[in-house]
TIKOL-781769 format. One line per 8 residues: their letters; for each residue x, y, z of N, C-alpha, C, O. Coordinates in nm, 4 decimals. Layout:
N
a = X,Y,Z,X,Y,Z,X,Y,Z,X,Y,Z ~ ...
END
This chain:
74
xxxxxxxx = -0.3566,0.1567,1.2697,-0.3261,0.1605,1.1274,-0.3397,0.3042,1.0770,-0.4323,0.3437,1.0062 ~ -0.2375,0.3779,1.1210,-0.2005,0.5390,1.0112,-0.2124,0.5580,0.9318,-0.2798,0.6512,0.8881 ~ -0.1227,0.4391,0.8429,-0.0842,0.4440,0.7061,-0.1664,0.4425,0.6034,-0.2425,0.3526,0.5678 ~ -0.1387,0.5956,0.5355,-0.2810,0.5819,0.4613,-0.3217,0.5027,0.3557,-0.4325,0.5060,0.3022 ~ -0.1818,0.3961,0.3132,-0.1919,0.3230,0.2225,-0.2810,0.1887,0.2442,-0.3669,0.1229,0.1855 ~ -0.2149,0.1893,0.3521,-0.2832,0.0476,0.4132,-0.4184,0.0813,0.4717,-0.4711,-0.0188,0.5202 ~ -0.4933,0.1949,0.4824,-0.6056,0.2308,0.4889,-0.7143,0.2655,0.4023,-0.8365,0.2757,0.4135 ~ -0.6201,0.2818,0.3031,-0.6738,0.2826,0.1148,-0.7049,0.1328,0.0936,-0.8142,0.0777,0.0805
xxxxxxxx = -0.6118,0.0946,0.0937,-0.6505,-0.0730,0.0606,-0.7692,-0.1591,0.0818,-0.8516,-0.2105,0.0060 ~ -0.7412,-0.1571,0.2768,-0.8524,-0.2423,0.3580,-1.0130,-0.1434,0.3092,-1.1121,-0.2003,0.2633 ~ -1.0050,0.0074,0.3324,-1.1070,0.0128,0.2430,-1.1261,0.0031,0.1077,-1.2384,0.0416,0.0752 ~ -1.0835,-0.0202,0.0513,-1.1301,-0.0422,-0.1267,-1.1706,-0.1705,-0.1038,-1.2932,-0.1788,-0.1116 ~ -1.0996,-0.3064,-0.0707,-1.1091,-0.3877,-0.0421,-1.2606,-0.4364,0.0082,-1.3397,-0.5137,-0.0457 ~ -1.2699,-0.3609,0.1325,-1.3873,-0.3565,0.1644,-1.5350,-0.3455,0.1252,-1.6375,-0.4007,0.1651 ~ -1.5032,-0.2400,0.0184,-1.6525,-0.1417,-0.0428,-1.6498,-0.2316,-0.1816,-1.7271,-0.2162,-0.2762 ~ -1.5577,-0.3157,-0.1736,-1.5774,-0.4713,-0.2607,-1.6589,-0.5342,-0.2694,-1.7451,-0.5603,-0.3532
xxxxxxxx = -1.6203,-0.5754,-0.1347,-1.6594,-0.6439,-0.0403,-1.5758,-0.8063,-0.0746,-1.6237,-0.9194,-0.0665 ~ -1.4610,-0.7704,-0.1071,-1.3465,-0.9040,-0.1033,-1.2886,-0.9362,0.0213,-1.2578,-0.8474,0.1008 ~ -1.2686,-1.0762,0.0486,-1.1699,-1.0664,0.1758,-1.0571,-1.1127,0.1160,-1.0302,-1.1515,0.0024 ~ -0.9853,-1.0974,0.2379,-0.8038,-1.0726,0.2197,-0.7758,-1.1894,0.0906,-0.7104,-1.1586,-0.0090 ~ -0.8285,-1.3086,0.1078,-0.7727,-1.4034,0.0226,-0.8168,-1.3960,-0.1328,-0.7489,-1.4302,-0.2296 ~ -0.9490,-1.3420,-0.1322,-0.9974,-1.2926,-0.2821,-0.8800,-1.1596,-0.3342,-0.8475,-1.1710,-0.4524 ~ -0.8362,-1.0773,-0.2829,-0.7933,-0.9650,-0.3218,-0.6281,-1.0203,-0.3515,-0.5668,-0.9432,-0.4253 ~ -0.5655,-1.1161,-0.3147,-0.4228,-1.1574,-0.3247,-0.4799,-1.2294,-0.4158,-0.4013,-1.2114,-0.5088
xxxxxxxx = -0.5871,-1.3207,-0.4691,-0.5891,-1.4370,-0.5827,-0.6025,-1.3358,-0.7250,-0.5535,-1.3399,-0.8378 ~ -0.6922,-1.2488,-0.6560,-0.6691,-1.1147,-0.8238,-0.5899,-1.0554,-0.8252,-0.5582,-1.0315,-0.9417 ~ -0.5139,-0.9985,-0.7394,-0.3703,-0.9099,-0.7711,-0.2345,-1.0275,-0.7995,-0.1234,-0.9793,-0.8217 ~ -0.2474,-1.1451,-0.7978,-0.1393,-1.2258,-0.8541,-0.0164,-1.2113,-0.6710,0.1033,-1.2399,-0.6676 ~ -0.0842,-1.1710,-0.5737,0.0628,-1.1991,-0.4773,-0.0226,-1.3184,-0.3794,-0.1126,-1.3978,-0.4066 ~ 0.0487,-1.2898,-0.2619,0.0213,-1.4161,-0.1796,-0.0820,-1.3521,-0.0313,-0.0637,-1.2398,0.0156 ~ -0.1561,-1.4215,0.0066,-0.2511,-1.3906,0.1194,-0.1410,-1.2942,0.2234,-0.1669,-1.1764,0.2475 ~ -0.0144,-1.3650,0.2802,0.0439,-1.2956,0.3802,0.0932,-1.1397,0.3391,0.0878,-1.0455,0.4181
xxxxxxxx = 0.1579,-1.1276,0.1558,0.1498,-1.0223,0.1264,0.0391,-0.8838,0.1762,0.0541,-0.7711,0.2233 ~ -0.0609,-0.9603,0.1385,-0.2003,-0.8777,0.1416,-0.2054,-0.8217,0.3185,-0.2222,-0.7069,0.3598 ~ -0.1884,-0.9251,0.3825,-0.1523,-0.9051,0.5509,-0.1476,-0.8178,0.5804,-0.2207,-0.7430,0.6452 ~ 0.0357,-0.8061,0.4909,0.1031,-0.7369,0.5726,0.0819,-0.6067,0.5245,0.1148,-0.5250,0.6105 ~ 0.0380,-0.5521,0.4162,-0.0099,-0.4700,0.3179,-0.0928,-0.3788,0.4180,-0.0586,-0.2704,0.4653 ~ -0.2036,-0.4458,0.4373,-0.3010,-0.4016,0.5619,-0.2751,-0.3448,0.6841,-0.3379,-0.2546,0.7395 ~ -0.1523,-0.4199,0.7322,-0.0869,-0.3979,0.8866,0.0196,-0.2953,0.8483,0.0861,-0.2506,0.9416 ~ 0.0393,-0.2621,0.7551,0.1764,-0.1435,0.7439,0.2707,-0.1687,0.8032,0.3137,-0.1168,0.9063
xxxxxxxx = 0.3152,-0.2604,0.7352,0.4779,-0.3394,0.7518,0.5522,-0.2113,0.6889,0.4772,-0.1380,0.6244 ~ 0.6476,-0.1835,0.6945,0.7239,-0.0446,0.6888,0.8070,-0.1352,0.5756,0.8665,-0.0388,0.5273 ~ 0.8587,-0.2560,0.4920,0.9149,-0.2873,0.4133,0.8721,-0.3834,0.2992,0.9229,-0.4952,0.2913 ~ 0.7709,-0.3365,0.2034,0.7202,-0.3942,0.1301,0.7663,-0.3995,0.0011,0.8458,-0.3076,-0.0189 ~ 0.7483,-0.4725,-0.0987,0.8130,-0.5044,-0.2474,0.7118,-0.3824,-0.3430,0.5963,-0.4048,-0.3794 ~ 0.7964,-0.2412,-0.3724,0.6858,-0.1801,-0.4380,0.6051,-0.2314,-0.5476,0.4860,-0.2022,-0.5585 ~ 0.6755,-0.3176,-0.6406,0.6272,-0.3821,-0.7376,0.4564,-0.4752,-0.7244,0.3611,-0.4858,-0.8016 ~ 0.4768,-0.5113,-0.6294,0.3628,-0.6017,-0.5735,0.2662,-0.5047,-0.5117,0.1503,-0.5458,-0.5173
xxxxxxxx = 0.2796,-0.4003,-0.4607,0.1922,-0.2815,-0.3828,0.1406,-0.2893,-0.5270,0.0223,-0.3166,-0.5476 ~ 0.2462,-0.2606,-0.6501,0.1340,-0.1819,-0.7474,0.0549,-0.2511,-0.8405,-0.0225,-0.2136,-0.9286 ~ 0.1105,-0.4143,-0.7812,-0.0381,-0.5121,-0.8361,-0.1560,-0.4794,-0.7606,-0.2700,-0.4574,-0.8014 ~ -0.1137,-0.4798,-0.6537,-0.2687,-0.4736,-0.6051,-0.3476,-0.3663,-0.6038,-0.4693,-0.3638,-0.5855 ~ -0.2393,-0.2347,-0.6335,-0.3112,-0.0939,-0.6457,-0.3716,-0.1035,-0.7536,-0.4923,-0.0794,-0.7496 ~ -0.3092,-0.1420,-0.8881,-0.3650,-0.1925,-0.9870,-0.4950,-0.2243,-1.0082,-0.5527,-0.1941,-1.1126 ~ -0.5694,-0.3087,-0.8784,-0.7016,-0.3325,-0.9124,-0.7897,-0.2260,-0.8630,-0.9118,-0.2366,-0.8507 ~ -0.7116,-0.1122,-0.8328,-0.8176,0.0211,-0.7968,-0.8140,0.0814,-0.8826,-0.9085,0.1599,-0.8904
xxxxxxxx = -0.7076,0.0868,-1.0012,-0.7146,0.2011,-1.1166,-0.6228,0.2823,-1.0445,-0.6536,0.3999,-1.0637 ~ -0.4876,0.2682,-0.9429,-0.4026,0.3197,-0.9044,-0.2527,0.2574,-0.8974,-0.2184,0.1430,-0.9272 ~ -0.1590,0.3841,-0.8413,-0.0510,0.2479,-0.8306,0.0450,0.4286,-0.7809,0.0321,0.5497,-0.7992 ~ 0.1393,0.3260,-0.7098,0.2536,0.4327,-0.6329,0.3182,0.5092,-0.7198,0.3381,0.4624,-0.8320 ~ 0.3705,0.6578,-0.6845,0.4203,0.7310,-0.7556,0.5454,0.8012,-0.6358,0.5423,0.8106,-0.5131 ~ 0.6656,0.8479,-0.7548,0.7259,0.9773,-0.6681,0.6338,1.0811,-0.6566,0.5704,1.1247,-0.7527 ~ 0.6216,1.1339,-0.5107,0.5532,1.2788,-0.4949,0.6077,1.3669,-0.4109,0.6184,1.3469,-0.2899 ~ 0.6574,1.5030,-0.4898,0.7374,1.5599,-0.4371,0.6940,1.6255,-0.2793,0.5798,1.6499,-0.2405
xxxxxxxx = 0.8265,1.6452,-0.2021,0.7545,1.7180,-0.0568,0.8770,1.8071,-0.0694,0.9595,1.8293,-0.1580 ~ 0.8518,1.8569,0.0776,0.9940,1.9484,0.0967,1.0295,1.9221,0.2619,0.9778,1.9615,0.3664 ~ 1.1405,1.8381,0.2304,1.2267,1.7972,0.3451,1.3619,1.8956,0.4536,1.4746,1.9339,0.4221 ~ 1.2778,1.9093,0.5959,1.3200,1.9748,0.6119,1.4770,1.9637,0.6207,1.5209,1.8521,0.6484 ~ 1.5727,2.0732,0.5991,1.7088,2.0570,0.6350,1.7828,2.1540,0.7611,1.7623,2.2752,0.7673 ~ 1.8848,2.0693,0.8742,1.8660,2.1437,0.9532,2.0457,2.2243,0.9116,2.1381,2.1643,0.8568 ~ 2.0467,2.3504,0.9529,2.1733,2.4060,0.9015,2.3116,2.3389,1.0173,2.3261,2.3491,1.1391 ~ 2.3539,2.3043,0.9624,2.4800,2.2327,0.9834,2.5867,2.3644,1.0576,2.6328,2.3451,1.1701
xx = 2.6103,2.4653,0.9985,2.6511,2.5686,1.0355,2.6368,2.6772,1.1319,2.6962,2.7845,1.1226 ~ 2.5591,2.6466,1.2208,2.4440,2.7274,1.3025,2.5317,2.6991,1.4168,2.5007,2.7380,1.5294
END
């Protein structure tokens, strides 16, 4: 588990001390949501990430990077 989202979670979660099924009954989604949330499923509903970020006092944002580009012309 890389993903630092899904590593944010299981710990917040943790230092709760909620398990998976307490943390989906307060963020309003479903236990398997929460799952897969954890396991860093690469295709999640952002809307629902930001219920549950929600109960940290967080929630997803654009953040800019700089992507590399390779020259086409070279």
């Amino acid at each position: 588990m890389n993903d630092p989202l899904s590593r944010f979670i299981k710990q917040r979660r943790r230092a709760l001390a909620l398990t998976q099924e307490a943390l989906a009954s307060r963020a309003g989604v479903g236990l398997r949501f929460i799952r897969e949330l954890e396991q860093g499923k690469p295709s999640l509903r952002l809307d629902k990430v930001n219920q549950v970020l929600a109960l940290f006092g967080h929630r997803m944002e654009p953040t800019p990077f700089r992507m590399e580009v390779k020259d086409e012309e070279s």
